[in-house]
N, C-alpha and C positions, 0 to 999 in steps of 0.2 A: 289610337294608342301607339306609342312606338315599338318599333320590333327591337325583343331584346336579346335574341341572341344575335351571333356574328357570321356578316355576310361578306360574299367576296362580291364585290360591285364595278362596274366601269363607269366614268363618268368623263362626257365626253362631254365639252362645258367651250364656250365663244371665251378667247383670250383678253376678253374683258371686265373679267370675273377675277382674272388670276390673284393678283394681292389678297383678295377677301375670301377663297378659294384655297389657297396657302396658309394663311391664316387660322379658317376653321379648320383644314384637314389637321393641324396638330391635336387636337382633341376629339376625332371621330374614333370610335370605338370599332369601326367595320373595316377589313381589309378592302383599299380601292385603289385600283390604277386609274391613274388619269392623263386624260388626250385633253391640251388645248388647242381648239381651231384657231383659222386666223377669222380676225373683226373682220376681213375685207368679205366675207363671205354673202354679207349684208345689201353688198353693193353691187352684185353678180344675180342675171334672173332667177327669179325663184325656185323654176323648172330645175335650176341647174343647181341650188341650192341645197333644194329636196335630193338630186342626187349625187352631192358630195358628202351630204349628212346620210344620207340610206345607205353609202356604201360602208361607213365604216361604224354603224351600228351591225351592219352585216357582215364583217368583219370579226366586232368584240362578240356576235352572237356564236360564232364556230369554239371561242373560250368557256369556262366553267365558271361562269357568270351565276350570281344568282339572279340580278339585274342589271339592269346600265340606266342611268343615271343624264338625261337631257340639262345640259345648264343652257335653255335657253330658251327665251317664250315662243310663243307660235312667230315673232320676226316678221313680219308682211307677210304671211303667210306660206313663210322657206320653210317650215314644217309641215303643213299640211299635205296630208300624205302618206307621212313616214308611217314605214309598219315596223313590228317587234315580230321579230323571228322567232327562234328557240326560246329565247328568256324575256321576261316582261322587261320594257320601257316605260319609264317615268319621268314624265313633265311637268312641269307648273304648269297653274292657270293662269297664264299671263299674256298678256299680246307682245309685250318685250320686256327689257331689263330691267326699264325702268319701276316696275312691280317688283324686280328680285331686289334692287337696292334700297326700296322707298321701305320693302316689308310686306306689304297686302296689296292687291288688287283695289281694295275700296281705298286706303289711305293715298296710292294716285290718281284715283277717279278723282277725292276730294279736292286737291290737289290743282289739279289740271283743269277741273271746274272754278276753281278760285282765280288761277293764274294762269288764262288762258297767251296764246303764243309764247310759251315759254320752252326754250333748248336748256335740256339738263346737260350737266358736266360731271363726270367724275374722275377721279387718279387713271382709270382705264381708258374713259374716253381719250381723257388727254393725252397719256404717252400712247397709245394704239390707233388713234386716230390716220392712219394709212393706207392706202391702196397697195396689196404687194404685186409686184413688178408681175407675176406670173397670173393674176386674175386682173389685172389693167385692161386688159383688150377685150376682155367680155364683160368688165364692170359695166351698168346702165349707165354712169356720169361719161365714162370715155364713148359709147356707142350713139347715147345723142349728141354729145358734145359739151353737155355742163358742165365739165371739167375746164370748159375753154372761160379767157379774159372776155371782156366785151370787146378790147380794140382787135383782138384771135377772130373774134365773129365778123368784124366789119370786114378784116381783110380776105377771110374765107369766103363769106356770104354776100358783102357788099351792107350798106349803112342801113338802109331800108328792111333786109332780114333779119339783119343784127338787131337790129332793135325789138324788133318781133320775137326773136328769137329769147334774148336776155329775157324778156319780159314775161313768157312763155313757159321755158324749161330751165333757165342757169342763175334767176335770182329767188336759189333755193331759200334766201332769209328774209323773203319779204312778209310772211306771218307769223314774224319772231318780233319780240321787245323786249326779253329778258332772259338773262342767264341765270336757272338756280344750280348750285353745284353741291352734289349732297354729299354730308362728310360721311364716311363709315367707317372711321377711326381705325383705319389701317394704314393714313396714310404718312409717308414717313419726316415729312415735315409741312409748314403753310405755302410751298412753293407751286403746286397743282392751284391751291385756291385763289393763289395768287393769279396765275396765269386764267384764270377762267374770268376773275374781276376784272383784271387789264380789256379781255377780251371785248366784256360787257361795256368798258368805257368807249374803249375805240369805235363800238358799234353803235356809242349813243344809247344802250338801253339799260335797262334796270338789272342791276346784280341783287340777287339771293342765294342764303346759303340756310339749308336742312339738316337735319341729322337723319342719314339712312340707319334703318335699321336689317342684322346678320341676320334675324330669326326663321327668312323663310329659308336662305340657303342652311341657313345651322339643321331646321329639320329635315332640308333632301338628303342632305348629307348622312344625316343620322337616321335614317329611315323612316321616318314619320310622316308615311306618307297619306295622310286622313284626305278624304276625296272633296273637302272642301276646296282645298287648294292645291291639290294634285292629283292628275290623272294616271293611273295605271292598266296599260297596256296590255292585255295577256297576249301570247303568241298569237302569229293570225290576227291578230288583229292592228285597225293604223289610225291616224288622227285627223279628225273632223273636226271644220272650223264650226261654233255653232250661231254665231253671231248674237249672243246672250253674255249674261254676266258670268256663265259658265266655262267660257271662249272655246273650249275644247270639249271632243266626247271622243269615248273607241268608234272604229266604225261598227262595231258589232252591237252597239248598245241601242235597246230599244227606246 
């Protein structure tokens, strides 16, 4: 059931959310301050992940929070970890975004079962799609080198590595054939879709396009947090990956 009185909330949510984000918060009924991270945080080790996201839940937890508000799935595991201080934390049950945009957990299992090597796209992906300059040199693409050309490899490594190498770690699209790009109707004209199609062409593979649906972020947002698809954290407590269709649990829970 949704909570119906009004809560003061933090919602500290990956900057790839933002339009849809913006969107809902005009019709949320709860007092909430919001932090957006940067996406590049995705591309930084996990370790280091876990604690750029634990410090400033442990930051908003020093505020008169009722809750704070996780916008984002377990991420390779860059949450796994994290504890709730003084006031509960709440996640979805999601492995990544791709759950927050599609709507459920099962309707991208389905999904992803149908249309396997598929890279989703969204208005976020696309304009955010960046390494910022200050997590560049701990991102994993610049530490092994995926970041580099193949003719970067040859002249670094010599032709013989290069090739090992591209083949190895830097031809991150070799188990992709399509692009779907899901709309979630915030977007502010067809020039994302567009750009996600062209992409699809240039790369030789299959363009498709979804209609995501707001409903799971609509109820983080609005406090509806039923344990089907969201996990709540009481203090003391932090988050266990569980390797089920449940993906997360407290560490406290039996």
């Amino acid at each position: 059931m949704p909570i119906l009185f009004i809560m003061k909330l933090k919602l500290i949510s990956c900057e790839i959310f933002y339009r849809e984000m913006q969107f809902l918060l005009k019709a949320v009924p709860h007092e909430i301050d919001v932090q957006f991270l940067q996406k590049g945080l995705h591309d930084i080790p996990t370790a280091e992940m876990l604690k750029r996201l634990q410090a400033e839940v442990d930051n908003a937890s020093e505020e008169k929070y009722d809750a704070i508000i996780m916008g984002y799935g377990l991420c390779n595991n860059g949450l796994e970890g994290l504890k709730a201080r003084s006031v509960p934390v709440i996640i979805p049950r999601a492995h990544d975004c791709i759950t927050l945009f599609l709507g459920s957990r099962w309707r991208y299992k389905k999904y992803f079962n149908e249309n396997p090597g598929t890279f989703f796209k969204t208005t976020g992906w696309i304009e955010r799609d960046y390494v910022a300059e200050d997590l560049k040199d701990i991102s994993i693409p610049t530490q092994l080198g995926m970041d580099l050309t193949y003719e970067q490899l040859v002249e670094k490594y010599g032709e013989d590595n290069a090739e090992f190498l591209w083949e190895e770690l830097c031809d991150t699209e070799k188990n992709y054939s399509q692009i779907t790009f899901i709309e979630m109707g915030v977007e502010p004209d067809d020039s994302f879709e567009q750009t996600a199609r062209e992409e699809a062409v240039s790369k030789g593979w299959k363009f498709k396009k979804v209609s995501g649906r707001l409903d799971l972020l609509r109820r983080m947002l609005h406090g509806d947090w039923d344990s089907d698809d969201f996990l709540v954290i009481s203090p003391g407590s932090g988050i266990v990956t569980t390797h089920n269709d449940t993906i997360i649990r407290a560490s406290k829970d039996i």
